[in-house]
N, C-alpha and C positions, 0 to 999 in steps of 0.2 A: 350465142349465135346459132342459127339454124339453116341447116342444107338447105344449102342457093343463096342464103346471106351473103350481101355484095357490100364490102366495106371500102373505105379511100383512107390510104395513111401518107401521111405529108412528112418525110423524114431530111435530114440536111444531111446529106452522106459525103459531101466534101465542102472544107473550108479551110482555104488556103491563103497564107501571106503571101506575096507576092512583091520583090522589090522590099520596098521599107517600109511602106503604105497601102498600098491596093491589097482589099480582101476580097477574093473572091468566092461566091457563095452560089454552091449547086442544091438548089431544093430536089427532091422527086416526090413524083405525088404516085401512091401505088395502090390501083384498084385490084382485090382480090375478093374470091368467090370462095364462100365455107363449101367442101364435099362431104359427103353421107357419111366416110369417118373421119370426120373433126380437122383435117387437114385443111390448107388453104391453097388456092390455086391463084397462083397470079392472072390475070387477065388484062392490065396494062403497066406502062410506068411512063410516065414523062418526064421532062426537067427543068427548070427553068432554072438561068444564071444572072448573076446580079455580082457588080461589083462595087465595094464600099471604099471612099478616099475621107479622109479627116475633115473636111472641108469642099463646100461649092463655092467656087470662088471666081468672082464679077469686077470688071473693072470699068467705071464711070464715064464720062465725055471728059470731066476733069482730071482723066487722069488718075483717078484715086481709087483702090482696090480693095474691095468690100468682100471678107472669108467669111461664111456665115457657115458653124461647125452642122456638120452631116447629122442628122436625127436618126438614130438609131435604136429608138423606144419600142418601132414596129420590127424588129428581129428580135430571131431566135435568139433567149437566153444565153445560149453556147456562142452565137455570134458575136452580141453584145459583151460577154467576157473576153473573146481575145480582140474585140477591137479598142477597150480599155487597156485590155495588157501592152498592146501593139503600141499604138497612139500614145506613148508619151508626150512629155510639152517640147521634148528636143523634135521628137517624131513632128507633130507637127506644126514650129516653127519652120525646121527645114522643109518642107511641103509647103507653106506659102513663101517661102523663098522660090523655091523649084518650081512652082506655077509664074510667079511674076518675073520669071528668069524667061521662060518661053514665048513671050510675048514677037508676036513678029513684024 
């Protein structure tokens, strides 16, 4: 890099279980600016939140309740691992129990 180089780095600085199911995931995105000696100077950060459940899950005019498991190809590596860890098949059976329980 070179003095005044303006870079963007996109880091996941928190990812959290939450409950039994719900991951929540904070991106930040962090523009920084190289100075004359080699340091880097922040000059923004933002964040954006996103939270993951096992399943989106739909219920019919019949009555009948269709779980279609969460895609999680587009996360972070590191996200993708603990929502494997998390998500067991006990995990989320009980999660479309607990969705189909809520119905009002």
């Amino acid at each position: 890099m070179a003095n005044g180089d303006i870079t963007k780095v996109i880091e996941y600085d928190k990812i959290e279980v939450v409950g039994t199911w719900n991951i929540q995931v904070r991106q930040a995105t962090i523009v920084k600016e190289e100075q004359s000696d080699g340091s880097k100077t922040e000059l923004s950060r933002g964040y954006h939140r996103h939270i993951l459940v096992p399943f989106n899950s739909s219920k019919d005019a019949d009555d009948n309740w269709t779980h279609t498991a969460t895609d999680i190809s587009g996360e972070a590596t590191e996200v993708q691992a603990i929502a494997n860890a998390v998500w067991t098949d006990t995990v989320k059976a009980n999660h479309k129990t607990f969705v189909e329980s809520q119905e009002v």
